[in-house]
PDB file of N, CA, C and O in Angstrom, chain B, residues numbered from 101:
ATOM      1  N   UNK B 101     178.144 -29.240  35.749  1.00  0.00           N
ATOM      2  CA  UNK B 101     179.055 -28.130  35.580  1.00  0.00           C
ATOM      3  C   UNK B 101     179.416 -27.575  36.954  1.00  0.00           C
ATOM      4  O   UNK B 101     178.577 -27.259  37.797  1.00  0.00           O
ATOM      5  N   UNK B 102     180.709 -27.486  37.103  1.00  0.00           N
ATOM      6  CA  UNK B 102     181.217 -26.362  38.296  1.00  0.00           C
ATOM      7  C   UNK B 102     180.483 -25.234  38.848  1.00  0.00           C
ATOM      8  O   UNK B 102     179.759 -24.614  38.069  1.00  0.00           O
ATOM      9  N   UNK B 103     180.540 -24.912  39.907  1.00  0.00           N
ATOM     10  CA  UNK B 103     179.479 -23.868  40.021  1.00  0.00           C
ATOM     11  C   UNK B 103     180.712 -22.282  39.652  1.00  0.00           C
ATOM     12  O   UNK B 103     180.581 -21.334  38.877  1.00  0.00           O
ATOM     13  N   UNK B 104     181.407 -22.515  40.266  1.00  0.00           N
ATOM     14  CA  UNK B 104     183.167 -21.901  39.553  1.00  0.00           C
ATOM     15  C   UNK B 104     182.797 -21.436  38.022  1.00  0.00           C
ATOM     16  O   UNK B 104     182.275 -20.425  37.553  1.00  0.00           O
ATOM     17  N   UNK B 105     183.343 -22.718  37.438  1.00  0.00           N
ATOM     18  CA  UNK B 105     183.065 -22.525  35.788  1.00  0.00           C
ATOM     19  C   UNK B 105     181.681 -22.012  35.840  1.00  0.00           C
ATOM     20  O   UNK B 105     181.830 -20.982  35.182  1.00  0.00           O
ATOM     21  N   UNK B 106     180.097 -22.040  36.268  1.00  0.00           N
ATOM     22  CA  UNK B 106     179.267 -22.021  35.695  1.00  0.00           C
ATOM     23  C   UNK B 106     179.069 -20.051  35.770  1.00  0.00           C
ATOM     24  O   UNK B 106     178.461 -19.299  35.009  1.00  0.00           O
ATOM     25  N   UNK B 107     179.775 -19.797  36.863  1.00  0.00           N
ATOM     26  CA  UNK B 107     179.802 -18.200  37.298  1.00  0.00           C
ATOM     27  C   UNK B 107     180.770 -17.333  36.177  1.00  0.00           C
ATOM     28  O   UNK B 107     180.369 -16.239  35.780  1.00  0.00           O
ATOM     29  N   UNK B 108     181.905 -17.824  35.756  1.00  0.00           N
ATOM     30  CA  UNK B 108     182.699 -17.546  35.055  1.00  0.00           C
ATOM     31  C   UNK B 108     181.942 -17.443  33.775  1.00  0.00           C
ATOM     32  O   UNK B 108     182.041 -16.399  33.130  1.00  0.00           O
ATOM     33  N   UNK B 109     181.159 -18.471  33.319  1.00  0.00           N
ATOM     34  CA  UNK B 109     181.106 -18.376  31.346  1.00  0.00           C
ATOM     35  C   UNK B 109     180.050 -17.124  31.841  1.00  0.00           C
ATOM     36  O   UNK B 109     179.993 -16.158  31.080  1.00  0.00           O
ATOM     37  N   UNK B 110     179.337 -17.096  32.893  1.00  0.00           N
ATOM     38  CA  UNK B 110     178.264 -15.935  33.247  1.00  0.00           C
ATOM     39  C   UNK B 110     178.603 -14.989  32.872  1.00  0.00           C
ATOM     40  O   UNK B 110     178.111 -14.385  31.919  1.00  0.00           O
ATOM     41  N   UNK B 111     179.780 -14.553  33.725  1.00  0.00           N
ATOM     42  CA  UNK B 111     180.146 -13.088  33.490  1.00  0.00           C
ATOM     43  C   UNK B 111     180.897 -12.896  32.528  1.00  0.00           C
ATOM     44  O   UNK B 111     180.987 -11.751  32.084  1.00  0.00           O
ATOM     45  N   UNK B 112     181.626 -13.943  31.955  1.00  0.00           N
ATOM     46  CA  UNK B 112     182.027 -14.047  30.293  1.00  0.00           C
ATOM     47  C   UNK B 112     180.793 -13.310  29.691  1.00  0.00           C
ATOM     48  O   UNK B 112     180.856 -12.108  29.435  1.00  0.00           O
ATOM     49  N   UNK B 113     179.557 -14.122  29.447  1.00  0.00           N
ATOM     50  CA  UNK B 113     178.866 -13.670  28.656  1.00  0.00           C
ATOM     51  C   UNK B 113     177.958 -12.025  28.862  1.00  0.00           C
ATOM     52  O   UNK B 113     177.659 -11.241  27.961  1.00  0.00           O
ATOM     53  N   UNK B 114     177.704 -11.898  30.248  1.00  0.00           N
ATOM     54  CA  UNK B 114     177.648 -10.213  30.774  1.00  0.00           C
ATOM     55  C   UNK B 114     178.659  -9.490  30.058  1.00  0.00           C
ATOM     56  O   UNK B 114     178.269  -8.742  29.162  1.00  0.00           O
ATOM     57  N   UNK B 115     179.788  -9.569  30.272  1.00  0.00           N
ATOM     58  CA  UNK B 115     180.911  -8.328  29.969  1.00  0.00           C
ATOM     59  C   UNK B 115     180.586  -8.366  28.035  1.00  0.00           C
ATOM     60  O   UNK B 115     180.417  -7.357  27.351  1.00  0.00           O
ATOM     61  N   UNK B 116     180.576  -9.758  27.538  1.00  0.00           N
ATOM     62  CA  UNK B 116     180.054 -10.288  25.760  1.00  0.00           C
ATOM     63  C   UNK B 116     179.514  -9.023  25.379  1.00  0.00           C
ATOM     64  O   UNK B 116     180.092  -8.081  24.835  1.00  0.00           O
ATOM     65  N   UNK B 117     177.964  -9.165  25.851  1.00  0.00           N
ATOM     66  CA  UNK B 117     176.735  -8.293  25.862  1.00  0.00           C
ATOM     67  C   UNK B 117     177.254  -7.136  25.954  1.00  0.00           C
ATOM     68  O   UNK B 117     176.927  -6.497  24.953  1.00  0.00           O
ATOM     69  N   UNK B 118     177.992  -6.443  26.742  1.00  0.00           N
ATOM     70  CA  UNK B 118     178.359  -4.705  26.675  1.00  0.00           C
ATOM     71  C   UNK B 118     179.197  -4.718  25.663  1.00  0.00           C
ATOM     72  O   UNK B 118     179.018  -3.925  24.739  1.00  0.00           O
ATOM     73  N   UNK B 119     180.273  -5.625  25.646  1.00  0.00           N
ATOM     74  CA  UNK B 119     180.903  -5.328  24.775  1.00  0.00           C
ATOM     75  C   UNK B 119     180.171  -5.389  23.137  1.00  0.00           C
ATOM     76  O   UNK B 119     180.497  -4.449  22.411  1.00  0.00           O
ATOM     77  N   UNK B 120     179.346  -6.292  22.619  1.00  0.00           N
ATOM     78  CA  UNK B 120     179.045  -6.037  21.531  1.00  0.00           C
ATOM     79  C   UNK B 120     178.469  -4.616  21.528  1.00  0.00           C
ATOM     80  O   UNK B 120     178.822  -3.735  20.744  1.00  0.00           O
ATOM     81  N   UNK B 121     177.374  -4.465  22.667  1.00  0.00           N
ATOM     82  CA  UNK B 121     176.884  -3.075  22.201  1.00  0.00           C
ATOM     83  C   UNK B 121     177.817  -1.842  22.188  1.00  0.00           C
ATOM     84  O   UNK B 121     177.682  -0.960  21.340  1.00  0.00           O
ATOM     85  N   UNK B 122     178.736  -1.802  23.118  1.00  0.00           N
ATOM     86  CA  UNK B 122     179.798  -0.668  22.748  1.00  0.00           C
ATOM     87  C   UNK B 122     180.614  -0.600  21.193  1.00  0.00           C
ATOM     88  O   UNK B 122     180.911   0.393  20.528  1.00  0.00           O
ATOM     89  N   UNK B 123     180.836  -2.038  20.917  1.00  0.00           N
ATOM     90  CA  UNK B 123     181.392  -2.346  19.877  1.00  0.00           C
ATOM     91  C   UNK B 123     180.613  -1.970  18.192  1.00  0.00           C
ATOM     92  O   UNK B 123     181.134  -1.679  17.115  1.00  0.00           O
ATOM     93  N   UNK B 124     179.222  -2.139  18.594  1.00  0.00           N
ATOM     94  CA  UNK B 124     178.108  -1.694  17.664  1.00  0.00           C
ATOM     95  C   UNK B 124     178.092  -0.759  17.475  1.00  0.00           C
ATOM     96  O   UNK B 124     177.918  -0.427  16.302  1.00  0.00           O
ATOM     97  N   UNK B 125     178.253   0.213  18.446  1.00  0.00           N
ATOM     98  CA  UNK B 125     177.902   1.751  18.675  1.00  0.00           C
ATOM     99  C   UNK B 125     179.328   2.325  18.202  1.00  0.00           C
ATOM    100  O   UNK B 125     179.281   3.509  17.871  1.00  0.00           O
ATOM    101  N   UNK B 126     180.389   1.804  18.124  1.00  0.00           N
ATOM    102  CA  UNK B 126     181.870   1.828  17.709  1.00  0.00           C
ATOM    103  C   UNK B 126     181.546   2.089  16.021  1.00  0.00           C
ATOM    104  O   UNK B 126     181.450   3.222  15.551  1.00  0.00           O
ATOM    105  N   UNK B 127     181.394   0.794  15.187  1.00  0.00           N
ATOM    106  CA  UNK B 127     181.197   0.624  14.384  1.00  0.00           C
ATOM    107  C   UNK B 127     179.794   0.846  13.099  1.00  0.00           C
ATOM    108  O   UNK B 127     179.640   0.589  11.905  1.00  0.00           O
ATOM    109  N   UNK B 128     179.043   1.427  14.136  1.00  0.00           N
ATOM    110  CA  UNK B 128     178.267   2.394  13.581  1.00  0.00           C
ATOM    111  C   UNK B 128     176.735   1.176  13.082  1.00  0.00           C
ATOM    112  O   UNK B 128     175.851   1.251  12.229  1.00  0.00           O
ATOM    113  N   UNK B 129     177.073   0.220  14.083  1.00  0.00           N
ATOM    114  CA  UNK B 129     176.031  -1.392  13.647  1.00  0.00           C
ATOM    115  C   UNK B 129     174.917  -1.163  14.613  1.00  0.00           C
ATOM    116  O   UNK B 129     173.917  -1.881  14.629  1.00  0.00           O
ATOM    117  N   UNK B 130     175.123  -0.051  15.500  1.00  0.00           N
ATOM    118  CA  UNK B 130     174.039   0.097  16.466  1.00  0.00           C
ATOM    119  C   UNK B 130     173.875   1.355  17.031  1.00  0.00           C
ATOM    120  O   UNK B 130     174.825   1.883  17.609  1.00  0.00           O
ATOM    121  N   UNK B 131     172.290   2.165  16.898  1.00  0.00           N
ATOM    122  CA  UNK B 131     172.728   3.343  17.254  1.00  0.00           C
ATOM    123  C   UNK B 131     172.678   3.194  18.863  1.00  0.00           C
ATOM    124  O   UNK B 131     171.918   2.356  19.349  1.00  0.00           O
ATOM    125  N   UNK B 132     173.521   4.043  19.726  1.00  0.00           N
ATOM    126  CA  UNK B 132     173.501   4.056  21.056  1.00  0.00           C
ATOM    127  C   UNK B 132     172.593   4.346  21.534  1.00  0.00           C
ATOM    128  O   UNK B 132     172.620   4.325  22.764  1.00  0.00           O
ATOM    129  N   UNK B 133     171.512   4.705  20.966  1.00  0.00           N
ATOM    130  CA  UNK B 133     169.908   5.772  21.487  1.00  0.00           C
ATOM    131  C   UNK B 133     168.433   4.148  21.300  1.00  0.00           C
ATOM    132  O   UNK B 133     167.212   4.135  21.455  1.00  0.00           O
ATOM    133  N   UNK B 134     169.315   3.211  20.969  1.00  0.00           N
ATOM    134  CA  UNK B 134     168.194   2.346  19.973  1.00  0.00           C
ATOM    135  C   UNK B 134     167.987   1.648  21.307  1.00  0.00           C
ATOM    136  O   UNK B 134     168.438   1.796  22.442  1.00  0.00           O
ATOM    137  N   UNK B 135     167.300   0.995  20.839  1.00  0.00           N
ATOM    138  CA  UNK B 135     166.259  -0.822  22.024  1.00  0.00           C
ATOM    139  C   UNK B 135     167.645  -1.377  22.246  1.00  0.00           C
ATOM    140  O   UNK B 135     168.460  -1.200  23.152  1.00  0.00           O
ATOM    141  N   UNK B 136     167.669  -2.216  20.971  1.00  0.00           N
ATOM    142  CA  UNK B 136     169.016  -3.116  20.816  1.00  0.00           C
ATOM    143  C   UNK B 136     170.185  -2.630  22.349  1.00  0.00           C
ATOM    144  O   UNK B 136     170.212  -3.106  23.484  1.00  0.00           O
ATOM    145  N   UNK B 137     170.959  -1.601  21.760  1.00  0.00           N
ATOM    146  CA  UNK B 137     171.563  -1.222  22.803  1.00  0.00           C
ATOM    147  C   UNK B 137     171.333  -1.271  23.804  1.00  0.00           C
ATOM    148  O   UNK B 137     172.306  -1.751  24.384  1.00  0.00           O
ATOM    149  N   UNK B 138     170.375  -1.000  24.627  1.00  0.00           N
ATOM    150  CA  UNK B 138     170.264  -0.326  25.659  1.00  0.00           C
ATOM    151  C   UNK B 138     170.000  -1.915  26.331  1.00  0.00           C
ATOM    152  O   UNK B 138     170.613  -2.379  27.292  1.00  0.00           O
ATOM    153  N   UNK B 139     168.998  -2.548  25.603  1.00  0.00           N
ATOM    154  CA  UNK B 139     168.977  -3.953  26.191  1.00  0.00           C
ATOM    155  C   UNK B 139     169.994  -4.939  26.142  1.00  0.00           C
ATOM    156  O   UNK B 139     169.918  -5.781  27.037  1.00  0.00           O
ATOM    157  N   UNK B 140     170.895  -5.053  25.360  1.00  0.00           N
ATOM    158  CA  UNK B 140     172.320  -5.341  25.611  1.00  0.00           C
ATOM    159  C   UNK B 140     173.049  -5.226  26.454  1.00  0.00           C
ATOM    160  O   UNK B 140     173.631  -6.165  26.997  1.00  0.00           O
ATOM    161  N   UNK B 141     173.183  -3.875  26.775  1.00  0.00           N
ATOM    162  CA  UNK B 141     173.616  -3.012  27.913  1.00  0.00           C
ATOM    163  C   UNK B 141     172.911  -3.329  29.377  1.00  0.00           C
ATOM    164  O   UNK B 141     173.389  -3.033  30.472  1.00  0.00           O
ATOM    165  N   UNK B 142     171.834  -3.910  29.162  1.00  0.00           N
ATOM    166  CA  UNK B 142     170.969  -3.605  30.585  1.00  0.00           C
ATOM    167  C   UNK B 142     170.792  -5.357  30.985  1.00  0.00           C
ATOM    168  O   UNK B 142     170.421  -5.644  32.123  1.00  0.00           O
ATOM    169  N   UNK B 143     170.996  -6.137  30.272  1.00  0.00           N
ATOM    170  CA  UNK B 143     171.115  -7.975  30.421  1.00  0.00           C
ATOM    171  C   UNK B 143     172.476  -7.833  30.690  1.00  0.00           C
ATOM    172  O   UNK B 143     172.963  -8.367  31.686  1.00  0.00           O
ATOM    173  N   UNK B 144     173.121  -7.197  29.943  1.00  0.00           N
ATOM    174  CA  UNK B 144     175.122  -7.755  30.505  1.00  0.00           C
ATOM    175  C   UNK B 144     175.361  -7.209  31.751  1.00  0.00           C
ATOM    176  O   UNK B 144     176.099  -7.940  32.412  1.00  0.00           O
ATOM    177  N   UNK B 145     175.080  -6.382  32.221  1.00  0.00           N
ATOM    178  CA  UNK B 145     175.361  -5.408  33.627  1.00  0.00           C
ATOM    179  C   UNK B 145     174.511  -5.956  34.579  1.00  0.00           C
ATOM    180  O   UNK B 145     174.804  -6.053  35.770  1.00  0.00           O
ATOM    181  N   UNK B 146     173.387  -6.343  34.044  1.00  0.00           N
ATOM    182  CA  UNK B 146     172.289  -7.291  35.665  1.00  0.00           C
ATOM    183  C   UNK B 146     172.918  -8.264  35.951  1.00  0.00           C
ATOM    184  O   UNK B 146     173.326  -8.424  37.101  1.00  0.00           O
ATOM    185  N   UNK B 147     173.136  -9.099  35.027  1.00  0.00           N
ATOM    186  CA  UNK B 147     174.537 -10.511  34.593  1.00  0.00           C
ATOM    187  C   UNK B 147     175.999 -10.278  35.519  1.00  0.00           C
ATOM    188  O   UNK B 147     176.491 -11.216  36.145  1.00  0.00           O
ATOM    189  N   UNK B 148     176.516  -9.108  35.510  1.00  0.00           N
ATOM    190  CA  UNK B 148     177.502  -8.903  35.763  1.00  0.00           C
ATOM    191  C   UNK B 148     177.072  -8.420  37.363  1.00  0.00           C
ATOM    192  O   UNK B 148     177.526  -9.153  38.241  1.00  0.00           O
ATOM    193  N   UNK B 149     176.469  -7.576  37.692  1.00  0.00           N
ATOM    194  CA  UNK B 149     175.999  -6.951  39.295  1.00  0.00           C
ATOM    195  C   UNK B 149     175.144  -8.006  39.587  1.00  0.00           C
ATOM    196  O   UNK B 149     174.956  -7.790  40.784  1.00  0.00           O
ATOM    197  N   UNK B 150     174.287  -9.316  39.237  1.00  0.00           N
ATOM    198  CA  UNK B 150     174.003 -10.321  39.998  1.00  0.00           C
ATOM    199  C   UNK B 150     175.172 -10.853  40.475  1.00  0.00           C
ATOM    200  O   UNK B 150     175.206 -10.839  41.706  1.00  0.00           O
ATOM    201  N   UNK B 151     176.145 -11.319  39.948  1.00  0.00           N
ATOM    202  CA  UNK B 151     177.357 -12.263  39.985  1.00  0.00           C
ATOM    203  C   UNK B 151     178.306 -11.043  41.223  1.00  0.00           C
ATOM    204  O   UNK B 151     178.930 -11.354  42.238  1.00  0.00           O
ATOM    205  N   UNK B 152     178.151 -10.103  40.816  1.00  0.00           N
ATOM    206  CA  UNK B 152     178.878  -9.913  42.085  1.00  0.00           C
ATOM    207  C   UNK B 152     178.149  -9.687  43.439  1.00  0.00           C
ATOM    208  O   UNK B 152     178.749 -10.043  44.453  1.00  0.00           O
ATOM    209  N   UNK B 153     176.939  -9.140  43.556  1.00  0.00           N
ATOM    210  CA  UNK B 153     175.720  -9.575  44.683  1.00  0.00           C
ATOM    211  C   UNK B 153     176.305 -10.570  45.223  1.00  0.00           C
ATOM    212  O   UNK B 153     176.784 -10.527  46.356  1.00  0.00           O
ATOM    213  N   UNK B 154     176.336 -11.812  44.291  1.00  0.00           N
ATOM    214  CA  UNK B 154     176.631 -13.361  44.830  1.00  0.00           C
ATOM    215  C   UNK B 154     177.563 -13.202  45.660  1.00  0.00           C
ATOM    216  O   UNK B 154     177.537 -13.650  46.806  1.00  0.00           O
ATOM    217  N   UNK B 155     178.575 -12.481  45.114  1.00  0.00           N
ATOM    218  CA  UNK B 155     180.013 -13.162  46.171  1.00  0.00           C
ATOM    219  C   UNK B 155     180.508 -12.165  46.635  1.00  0.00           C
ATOM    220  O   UNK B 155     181.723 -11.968  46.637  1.00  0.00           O
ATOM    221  N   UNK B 156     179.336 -11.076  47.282  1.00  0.00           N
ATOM    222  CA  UNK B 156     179.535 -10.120  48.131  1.00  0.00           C
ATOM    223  C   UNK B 156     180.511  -9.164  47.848  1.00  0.00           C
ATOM    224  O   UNK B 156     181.302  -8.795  48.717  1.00  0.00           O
ATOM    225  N   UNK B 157     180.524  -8.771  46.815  1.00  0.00           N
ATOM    226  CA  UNK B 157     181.590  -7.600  46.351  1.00  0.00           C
ATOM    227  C   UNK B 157     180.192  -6.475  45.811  1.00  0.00           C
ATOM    228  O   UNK B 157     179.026  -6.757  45.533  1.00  0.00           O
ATOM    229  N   UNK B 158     180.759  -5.442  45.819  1.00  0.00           N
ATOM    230  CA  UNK B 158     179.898  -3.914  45.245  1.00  0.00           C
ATOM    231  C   UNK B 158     180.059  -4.193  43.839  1.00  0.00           C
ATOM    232  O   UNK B 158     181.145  -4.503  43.349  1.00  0.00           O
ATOM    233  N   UNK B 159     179.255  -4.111  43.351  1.00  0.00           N
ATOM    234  CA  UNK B 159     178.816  -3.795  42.032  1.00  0.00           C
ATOM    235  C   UNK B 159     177.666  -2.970  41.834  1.00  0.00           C
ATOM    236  O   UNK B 159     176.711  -3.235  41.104  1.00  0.00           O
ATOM    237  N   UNK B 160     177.807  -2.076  42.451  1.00  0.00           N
ATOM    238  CA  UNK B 160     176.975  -0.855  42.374  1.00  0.00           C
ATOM    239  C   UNK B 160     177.163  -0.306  40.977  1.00  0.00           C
ATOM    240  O   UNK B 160     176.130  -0.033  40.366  1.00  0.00           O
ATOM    241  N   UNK B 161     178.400  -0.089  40.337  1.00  0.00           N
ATOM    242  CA  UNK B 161     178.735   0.471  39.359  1.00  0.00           C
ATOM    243  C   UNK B 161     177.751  -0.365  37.764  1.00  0.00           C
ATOM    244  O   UNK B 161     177.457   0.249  36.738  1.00  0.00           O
ATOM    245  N   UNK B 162     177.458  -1.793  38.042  1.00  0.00           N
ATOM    246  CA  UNK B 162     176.719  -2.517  37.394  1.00  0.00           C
ATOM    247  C   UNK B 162     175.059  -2.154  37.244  1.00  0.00           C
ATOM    248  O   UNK B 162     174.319  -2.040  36.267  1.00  0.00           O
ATOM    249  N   UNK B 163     174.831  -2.018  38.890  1.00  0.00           N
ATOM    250  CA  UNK B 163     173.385  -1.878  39.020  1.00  0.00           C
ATOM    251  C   UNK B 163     173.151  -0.016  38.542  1.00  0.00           C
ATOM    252  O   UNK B 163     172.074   0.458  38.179  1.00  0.00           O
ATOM    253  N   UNK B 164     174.136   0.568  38.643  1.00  0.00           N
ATOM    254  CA  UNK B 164     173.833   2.313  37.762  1.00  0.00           C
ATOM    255  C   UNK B 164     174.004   2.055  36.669  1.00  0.00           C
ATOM    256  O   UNK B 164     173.349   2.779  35.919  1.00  0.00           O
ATOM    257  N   UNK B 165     174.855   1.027  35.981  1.00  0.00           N
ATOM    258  CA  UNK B 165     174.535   0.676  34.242  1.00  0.00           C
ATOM    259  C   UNK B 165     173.329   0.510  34.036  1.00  0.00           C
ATOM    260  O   UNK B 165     172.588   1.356  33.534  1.00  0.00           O
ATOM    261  N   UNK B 166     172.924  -0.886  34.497  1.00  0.00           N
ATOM    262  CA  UNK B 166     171.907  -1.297  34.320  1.00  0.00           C
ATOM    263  C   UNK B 166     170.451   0.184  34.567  1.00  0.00           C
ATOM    264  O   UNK B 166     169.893   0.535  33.528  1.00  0.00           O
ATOM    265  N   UNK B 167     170.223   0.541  35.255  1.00  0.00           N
ATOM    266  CA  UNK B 167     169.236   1.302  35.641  1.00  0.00           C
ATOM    267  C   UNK B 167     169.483   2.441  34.512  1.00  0.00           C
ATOM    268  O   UNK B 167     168.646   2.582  33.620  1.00  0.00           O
ATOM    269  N   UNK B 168     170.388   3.071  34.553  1.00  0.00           N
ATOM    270  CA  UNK B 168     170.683   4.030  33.490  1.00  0.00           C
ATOM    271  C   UNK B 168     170.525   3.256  31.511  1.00  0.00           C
ATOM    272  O   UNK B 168     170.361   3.827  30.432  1.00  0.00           O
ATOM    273  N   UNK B 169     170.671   1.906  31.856  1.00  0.00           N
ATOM    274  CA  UNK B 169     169.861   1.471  30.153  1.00  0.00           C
ATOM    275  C   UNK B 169     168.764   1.146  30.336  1.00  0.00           C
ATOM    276  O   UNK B 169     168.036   1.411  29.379  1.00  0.00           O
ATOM    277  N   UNK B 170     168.251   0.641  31.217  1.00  0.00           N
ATOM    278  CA  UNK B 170     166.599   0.276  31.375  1.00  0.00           C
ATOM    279  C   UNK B 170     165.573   1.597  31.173  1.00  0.00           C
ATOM    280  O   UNK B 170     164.474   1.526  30.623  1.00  0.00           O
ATOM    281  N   UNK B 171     166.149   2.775  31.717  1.00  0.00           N
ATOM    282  CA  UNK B 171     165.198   4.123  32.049  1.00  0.00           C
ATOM    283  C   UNK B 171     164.980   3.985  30.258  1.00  0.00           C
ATOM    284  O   UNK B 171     164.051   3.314  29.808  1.00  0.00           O
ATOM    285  N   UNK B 172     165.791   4.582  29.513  1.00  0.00           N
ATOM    286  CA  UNK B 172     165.413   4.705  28.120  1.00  0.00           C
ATOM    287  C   UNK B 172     163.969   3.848  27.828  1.00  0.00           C
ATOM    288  O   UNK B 172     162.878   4.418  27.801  1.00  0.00           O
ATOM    289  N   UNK B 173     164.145   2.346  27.607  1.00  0.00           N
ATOM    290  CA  UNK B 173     163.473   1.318  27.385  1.00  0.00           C
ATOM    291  C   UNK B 173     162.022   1.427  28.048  1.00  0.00           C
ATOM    292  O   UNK B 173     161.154   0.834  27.407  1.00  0.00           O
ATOM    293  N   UNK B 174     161.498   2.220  29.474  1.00  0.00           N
ATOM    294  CA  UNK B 174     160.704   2.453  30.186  1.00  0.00           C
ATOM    295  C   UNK B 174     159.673   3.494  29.754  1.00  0.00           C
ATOM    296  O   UNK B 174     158.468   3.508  29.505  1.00  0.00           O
ATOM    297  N   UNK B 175     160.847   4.492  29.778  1.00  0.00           N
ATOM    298  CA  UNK B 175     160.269   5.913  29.392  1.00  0.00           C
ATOM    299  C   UNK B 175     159.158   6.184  28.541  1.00  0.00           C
ATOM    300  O   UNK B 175     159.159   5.275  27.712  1.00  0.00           O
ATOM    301  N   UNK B 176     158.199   6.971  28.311  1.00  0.00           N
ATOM    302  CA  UNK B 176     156.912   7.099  27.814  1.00  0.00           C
ATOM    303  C   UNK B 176     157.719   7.879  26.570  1.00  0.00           C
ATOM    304  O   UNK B 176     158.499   8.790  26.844  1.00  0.00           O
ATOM    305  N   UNK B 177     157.447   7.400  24.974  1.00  0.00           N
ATOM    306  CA  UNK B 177     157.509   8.010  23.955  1.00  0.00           C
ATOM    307  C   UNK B 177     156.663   8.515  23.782  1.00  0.00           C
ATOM    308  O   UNK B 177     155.486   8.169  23.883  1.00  0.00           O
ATOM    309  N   UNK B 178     157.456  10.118  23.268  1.00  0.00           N
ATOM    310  CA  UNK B 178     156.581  11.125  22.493  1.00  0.00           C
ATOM    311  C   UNK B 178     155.295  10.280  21.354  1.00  0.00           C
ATOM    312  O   UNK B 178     155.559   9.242  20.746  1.00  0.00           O
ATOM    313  N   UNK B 179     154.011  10.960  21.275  1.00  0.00           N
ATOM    314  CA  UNK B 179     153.570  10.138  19.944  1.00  0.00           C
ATOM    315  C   UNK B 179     153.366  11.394  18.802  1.00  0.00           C
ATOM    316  O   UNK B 179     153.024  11.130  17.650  1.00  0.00           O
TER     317      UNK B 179
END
């Protein structure tokens, strides 16, 4: 495979991942507060801010997604 094509279906499938979870959270298939989400959210945006790391563009805006869905997932629940 191309390394071209192989970067492309990448961030195809990064932008996939947000989009289902926005799309979930749209349609009422996912709550925005849940695991699901947030890990959706936090694989498509590492996906997406690795790929641009690579080819030297800012994707800062990726790596504050990402960090901002991971914190949830981290965080110490109430018991």
């Amino acid at each position: 495979m191309d390394i071209a094509l192989a970067r492309q279906f990448a961030s195809f499938v990064g932008a996939l991942l947000i989009l289902i979870a926005y799309a979930g959270h749209q349609l009422r298939w996912i709550d925005a507060r849940s695991a699901g989400s947030n890990i959706l959210n936090a694989i498509g945006s590492a996906i997406l801010a690795t790929l641009l790391a690579i080819l030297s563009r800012s994707g800062s805006w990726c790596w504050k997604r990402t960090v901002i869905s991971v914190y949830p997932l981290l965080r110490p629940r109430p018991e």
